[in-house]
N, C-alpha and C positions, 0 to 999 in steps of 0.2 A: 750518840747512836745515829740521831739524826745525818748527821756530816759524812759519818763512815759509810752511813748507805748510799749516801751522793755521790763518793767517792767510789762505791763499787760498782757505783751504774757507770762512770764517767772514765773507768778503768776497764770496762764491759767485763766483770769479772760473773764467774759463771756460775758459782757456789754463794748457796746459804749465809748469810749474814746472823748474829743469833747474839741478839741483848740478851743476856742473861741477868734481867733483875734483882731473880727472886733468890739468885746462885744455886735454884735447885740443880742445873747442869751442872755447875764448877762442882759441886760436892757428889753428884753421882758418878764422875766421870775421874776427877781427882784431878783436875786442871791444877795447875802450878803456875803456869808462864804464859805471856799472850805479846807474843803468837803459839797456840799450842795448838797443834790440828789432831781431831777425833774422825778416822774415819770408820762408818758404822756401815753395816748389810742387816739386811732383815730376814732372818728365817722364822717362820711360823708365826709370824707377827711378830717378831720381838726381836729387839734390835739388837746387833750384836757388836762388840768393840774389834774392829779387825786392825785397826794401829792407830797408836798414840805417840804423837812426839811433834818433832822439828819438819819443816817443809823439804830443806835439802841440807845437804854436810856443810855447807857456808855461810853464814849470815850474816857476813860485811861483803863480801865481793862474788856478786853474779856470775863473774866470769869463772871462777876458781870453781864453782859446783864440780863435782864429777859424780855425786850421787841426789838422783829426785826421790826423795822417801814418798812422798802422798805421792806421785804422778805413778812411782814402782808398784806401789798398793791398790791404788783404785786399777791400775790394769791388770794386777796378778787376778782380784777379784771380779773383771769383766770377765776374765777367759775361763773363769771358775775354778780357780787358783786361789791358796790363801800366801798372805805376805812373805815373800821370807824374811821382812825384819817387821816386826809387830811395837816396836816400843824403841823408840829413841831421844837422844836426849833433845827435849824444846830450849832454846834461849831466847832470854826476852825479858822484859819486865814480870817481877812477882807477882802473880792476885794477889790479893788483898780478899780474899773469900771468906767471911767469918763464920759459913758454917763450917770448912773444915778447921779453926783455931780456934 
């Protein structure tokens, strides 16, 4: 965890970092894969799941993207819009989550 937060300051990345120790997250949210991005809104205090999945349609080559899943979502829900794809598929390595197995 240590390394990965080094790596986000040194990457100037602008988002949350989040050890998940205790796997209370991985089991509330139903994480599978990592990289798997959760993006949450808060209405009335309570946080809500507005998309889950993969970051864009490509995960070997940058250039070939033609869809940003998180960048599509966190902007549909600036302009107070919800997603129009809410769940897509993550690839990545498996958790290993033992609350949900």
């Amino acid at each position: 965890f240590k390394k990965m937060k080094k790596r986000a300051k040194e990457q100037k990345l602008n988002y949350p970092y989040l050890d998940d120790g205790t796997q209370k997250i991985c089991a509330k949210y139903g994480a599978l894969k990592t990289p798997e991005v959760f993006v949450l809104s808060k209405t009335d205090g309570k946080l809500i799941l507005e998309y889950k999945g993969g970051v864009d349609n490509n995960v070997l080559y940058e250039e070939k993207v033609t869809e940003h899943f998180v960048d599509d979502a966190v902007t549909a829900l600036l302009k107070g819009d919800k997603p129009t794809k809410t769940i897509t598929k993550a690839h990545g390595c498996r958790i290993a989550c033992k609350v949900l197995y």
